[in-house]
N, C-alpha and C positions, 0 to 999 in steps of 0.2 A: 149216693153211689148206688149204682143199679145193682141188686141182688144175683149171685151168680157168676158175675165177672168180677175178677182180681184188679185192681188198682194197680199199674203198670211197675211201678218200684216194690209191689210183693213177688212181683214174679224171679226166684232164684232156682241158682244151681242151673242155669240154663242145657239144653244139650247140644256139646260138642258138634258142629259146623264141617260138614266135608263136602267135597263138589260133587261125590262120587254117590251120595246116598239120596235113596228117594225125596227128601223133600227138595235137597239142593235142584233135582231132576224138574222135578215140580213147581219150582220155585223159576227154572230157566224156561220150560214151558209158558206159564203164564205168564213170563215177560214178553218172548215171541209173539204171542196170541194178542197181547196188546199193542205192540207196536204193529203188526199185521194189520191191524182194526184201524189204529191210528192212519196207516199209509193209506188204505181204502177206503176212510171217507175223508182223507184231504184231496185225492184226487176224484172222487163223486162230487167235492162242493169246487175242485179247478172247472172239470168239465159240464158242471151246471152253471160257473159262471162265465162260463165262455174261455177262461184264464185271463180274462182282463179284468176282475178284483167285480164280475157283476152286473154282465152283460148278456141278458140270457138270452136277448134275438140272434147270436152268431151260434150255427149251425157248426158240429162239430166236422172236417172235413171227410168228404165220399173217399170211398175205395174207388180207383183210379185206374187197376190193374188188375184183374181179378184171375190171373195166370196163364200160364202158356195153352195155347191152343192145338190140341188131336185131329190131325189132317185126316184121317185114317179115312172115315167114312164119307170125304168127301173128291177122297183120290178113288175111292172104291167104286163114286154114282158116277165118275167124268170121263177115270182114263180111258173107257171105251169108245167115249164122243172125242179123242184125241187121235190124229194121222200123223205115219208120217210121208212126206209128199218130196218125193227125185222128180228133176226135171234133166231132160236130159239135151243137150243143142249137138244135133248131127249137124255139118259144115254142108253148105253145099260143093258143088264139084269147084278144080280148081280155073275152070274157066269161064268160069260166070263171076260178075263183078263182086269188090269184097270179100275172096276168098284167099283164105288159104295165109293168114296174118296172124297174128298173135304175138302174146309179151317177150320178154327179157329176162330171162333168172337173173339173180343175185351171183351168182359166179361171172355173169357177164357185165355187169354193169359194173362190179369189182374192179373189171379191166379196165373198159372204159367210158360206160355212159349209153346212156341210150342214143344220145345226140348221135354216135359213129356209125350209123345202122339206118338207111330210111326205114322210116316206120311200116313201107309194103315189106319187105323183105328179112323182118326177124323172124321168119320161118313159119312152118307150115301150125298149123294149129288143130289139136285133137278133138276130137270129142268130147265135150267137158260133162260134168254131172255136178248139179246144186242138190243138196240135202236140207232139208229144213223140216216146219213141223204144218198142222193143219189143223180143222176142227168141224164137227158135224155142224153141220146148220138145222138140216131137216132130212126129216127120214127117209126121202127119197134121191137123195143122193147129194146134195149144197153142200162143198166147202167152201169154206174159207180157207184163206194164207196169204202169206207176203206177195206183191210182186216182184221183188227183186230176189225171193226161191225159184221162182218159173221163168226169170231172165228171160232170153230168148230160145226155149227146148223147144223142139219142135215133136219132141215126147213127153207127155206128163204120167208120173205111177203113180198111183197113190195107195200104202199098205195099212190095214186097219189093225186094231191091238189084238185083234184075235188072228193075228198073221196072214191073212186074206192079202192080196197084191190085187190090183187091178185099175187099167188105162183109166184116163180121166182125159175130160174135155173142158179147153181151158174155155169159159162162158164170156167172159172180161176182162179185163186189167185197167186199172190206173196208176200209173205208174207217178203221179204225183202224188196219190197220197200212200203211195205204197201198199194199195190193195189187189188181190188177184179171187178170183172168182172162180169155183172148179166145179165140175159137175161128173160123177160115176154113177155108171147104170147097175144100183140096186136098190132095194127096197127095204123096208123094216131096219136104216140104222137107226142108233141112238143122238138124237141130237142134241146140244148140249142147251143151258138156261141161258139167257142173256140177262142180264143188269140195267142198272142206269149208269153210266159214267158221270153224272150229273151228280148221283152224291156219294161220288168216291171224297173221304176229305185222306189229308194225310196221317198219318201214325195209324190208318187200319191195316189189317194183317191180307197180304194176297200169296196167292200161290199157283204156279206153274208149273203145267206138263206141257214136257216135247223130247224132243230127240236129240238134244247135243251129240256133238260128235258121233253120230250114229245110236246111240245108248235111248232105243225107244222106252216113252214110257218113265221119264227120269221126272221127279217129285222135288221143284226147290221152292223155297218159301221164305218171305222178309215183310216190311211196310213199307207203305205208301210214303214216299219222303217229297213229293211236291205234284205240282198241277200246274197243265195249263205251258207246259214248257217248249220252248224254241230251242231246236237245234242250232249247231256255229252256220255261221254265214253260207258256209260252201254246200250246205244239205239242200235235198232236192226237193226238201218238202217241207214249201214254208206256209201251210193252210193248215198243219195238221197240230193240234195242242197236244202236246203227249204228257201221259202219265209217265211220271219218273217212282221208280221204286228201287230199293236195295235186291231184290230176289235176282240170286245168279242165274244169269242167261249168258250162255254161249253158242259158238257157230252150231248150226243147229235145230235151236230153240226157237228163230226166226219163225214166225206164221202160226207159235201155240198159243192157246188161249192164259190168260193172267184171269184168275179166279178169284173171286171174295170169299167171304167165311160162309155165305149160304150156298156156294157153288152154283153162282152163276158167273160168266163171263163180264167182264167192265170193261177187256183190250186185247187189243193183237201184240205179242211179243216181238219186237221190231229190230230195235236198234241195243248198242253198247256203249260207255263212254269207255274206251281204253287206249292205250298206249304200247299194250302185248299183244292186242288180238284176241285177248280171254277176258273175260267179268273181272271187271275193278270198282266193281260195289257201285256202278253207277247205272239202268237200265231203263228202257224206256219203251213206252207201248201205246202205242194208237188206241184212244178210245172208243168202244163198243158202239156212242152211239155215231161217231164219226165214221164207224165202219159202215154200220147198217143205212145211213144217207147216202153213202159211195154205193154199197151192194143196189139198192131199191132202183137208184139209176142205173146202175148198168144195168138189171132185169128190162129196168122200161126201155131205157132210151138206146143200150149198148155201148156207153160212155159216159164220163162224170160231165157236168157241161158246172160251169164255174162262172161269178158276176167279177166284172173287169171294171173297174175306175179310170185304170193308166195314171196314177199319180205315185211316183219317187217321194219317199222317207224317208226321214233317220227319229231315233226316240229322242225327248227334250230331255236336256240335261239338266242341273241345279242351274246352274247358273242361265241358262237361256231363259228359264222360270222366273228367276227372281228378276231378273232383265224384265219379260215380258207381265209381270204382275201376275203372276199364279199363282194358287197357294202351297203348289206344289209343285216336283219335278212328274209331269204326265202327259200323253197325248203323242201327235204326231207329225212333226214340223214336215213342211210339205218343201221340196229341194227341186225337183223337178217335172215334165211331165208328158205322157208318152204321146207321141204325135196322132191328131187325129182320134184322140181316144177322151172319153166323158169328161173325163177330169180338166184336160186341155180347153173345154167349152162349157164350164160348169161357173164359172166365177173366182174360183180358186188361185189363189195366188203365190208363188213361191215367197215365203217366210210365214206365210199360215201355219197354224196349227190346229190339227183335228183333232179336236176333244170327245169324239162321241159319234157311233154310226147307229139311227135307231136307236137311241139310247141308251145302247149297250157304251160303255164306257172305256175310253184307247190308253190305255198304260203306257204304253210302247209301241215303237211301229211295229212289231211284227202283229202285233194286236190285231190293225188294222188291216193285212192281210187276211189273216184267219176269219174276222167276222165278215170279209166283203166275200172272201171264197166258198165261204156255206150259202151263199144267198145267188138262186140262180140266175143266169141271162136276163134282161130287160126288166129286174127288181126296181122298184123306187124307193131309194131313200134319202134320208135327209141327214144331214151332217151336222152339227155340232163343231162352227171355227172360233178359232179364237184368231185375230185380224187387229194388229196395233195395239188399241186401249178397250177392243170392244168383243164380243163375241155374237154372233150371229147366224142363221141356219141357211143352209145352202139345201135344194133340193137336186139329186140329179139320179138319169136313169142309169143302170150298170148296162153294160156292151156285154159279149159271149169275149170268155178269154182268148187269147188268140194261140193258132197252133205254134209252136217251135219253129224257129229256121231248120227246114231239111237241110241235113248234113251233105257234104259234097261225097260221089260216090269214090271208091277208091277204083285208080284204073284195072282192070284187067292185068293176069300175068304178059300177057303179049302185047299187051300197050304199053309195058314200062321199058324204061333205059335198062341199060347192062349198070348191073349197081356192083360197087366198088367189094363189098363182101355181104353174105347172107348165116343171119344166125339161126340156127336148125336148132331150138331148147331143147327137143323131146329128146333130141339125142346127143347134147352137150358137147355141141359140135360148132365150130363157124369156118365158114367157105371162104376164102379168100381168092380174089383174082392175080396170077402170077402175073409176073413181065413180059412176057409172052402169050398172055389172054387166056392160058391156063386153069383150071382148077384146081387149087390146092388146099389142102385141111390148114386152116388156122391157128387158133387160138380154143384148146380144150379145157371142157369142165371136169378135172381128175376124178370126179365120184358120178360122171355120167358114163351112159352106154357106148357113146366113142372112145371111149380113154379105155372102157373096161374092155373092150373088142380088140384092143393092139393097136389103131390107128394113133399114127403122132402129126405133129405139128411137120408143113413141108411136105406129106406124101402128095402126089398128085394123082390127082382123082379120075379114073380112065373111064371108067362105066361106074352104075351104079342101076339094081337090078337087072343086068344085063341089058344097058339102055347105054349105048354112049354119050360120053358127057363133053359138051366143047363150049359151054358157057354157064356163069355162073345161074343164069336162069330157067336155063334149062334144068341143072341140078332142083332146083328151087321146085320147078314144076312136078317134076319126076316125085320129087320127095314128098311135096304135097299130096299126091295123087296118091301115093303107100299109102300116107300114115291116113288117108280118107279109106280104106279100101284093107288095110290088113290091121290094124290097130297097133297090138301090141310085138306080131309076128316078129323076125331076122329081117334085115335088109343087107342085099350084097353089097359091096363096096370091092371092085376094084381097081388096084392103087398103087404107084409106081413108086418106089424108095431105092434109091444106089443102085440103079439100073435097072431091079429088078421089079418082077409083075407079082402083088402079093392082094389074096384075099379077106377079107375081115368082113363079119357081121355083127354087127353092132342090133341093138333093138329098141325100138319105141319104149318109150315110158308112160306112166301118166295117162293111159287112153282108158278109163272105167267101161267103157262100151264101144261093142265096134259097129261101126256107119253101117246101117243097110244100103 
């Protein structure tokens, strides 16, 4: 027995045990401290062995997320390379062809339809104004924007973030891929960076400025949720791949730039998926570098000039795949083909399918669109079919795409018939012709300026700005020619009820600018 230490059975008269005094203290500590110990290196030998009992080539897993991102300094380097850009469309006069037409409010079509109404004669049509957004290109004056912000204005403003306004001249447009081209005469702006759209992938963070609803200078921000996207069948731009993103855009916001985390540009702000007419989390933007190939031709040429096939698609389904031995549903069954045009004299044949232009590879038909439309006039390429049991390469040249059918003009006010009634929206008003060949007020919109002025249904319409009235197109005429000429001012009306002659003024709505 070791000298100094007590043999366990001498040890008596023990001391009394409580939880409350220093050793008990002491005694719960060094159990903690051990179990601590204990926890910390069963999980230094989990994560050295991978937690699979031993495995020590598996890499513990990356940070994936590393937190939300501070927009702050890079709204601070841009919003002043951001516009916002009014277009304005003054009418021409009402006797020149195509004048003087315009829509159906919702009050009218309640009643009865557009169908009741030739479509010259649903009234005079105001001055309209698009709002949308813009963005510096270069310092000496280059925007960018939508084309379908500068519609048909035959005025373009464009106001810069330091409240400047000032004319722009529209440079170009293509109206297929929805780009517009603007140029103002100044010097030293800030132009903005551009990107690659090339390696936008999705889940990265983008962020837009523009002007919704008038609200310059508005900061929203989401990810990247796909690439490469095809609008529904009925869109007018089927060349164009769009970046799809969560970041709310609304009316407005059309023509601003979509930004990455370094603050450069990657797209133009375009389009909406919705069902309100407001952001339903679904947003889409023309890619930067699909702008800057549209922009460079218009510089050069003064037009996008586009490579033509002339061959009709639909995308292969599963089953036409497994039919056709593929190893997958992909490519682009070829259905028809447009007369006279490459495709028609290329070898090609309806139940083909195009697997490949250049060896860019076709997923789907719109695929096939998009890659033959970046590639200009008299391009040569080669195809990629697949034909029965075999697949094979086709060579052929592209053709210049060809223009639209010109739309038929609309007659002249004084080349049309005497039409049955005329809807006047601005003033939610509709003309009817009496039994007597008469003018009479119609059918009113309760919360427009006819209703609000006194005029009812039945009055018959004697003059109207001191202009006598003795057909309904003549009304039509007259009315156009105001609402071209005084915007939003009074218009006389008068109006025969129960015998008597009564005057009412009624006034334009809806005219943001009035016609020079």
């Amino acid at each position: 027995m070791t000298a100094g230490l007590p043999h366990p059975m001498q040890i008596a008269h023990p001391t009394p045990f409580s939880p409350f005094s220093p050793s008990a203290r002491l005694s719960r500590l060094v159990g903690r401290l051990a179990l601590a110990v204990m926890v910390a290196t069963g999980a230094a030998l989990l994560v050295a062995c991978g937690g699979d009992g031993g495995d020590e080539s598996v890499e513990p897993p990356q940070q994936q997320v590393t937190g939300l991102p501070d927009f702050t300094v890079l709204v601070e380097s841009n919003a002043p390379s951001v516009v916002n850009v009014t277009g304005v469309q003054s009418l021409p006069p009402v006797d020149e062809k195509n004048a003087g037409t315009g829509g159906v409010g919702e009050w009218y079509r309640g009643l009865f339809g557009d169908r009741d109404v030739p479509a010259e004669f649903q009234g005079p049509r105001l001055p309209q104004e698009n709002d949308g957004s813009g963005f510096i290109l270069t310092a000496d004056g280059y925007i960018a924007t939508n084309a379908h912000v500068i519609g048909e204005a035959s005025k373009i403003f464009v106001r810069l973030a330091d409240g400047r306004e000032m004319d722009a001249d529209l440079v170009g447009v293509d109206e297929i891929g929805d780009i517009a081209l603007l140029k103002v005469d100044a010097d030293n702006l800030p132009p903005v960076s551009l990107g690659d759209s090339d390696d936008v992938r999705p889940g990265q963070w983008a962020v837009a400025i523009g002007s919704p609803y008038g609200f310059d200078q508005t900061v929203t921000a989401g990810v990247i949720s796909g690439l490469g996207r095809t609008l529904p069948s009925e869109s007018k731009q089927p060349y164009v791949p769009f970046i799809q993103s969560d970041v709310a855009i609304n009316p407005g916001n059309s023509g601003g730039p979509l930004f990455n985390t370094r603050g450069q540009v990657i797209g133009i702000n375009a389009q909406i998926f919705t069902e309100s007419g407001a952001f339903n989390g679904i947003s889409f933007a023309i890619p930067i570098n699909y702008v800057v190939d549209v922009i460079t031709q218009i510089k050069r040429h003064g037009e996008v000039r586009r490579g033509f096939l002339g061959v009709e698609v639909r995308s292969v389904g599963r089953d036409l795949a497994k039919h056709l031995g593929l190893v997958r549903a992909y490519g682009a069954e070829v259905v028809g083909f447009v007369e006279s045009s490459p495709a028609a004299v290329s070898g090609l044949e309806v139940g083909d399918v195009i697997l490949s232009v250049n060896g860019v590879q076709i997923n789907e038909g719109a695929d096939l669109t998009k890659v033959l439309g970046a590639l200009p006039p008299e391009s040569d390429v080669r195809l990629e079919v697949h034909s029965g049991d075999s697949t094979h390469k086709i060579d052929v040249q592209l053709s210049a795409l060809p223009e639209p059918p010109a739309e038929e003009p609309v007659p002249s006010v004084d080349e049309m018939e005497e039409p049955e009634l005329v809807v006047i929206e601005t003033l939610g008003l509709i003309l009817r012709r009496g039994d007597e060949g008469e003018v009479r007020v119609g059918e009113l919109d309760p919360k427009g300026p006819a209703a609000a002025s006194g005029l009812a249904p039945g009055d018959v319409v004697l003059s109207i700005d001191q202009n006598e009235i003795e057909s309904l197109r003549e009304a039509y005429r007259i009315l156009a020619r105001l609402a071209h000429t005084r915007g939003n001012e009074l218009v006389l009306f008068l109006v025969r009820r129960d015998g008597e002659r009564r005057f009412f003024m009624p006034a334009f709505s809806g005219n943001p600018h009035r016609s020079d």
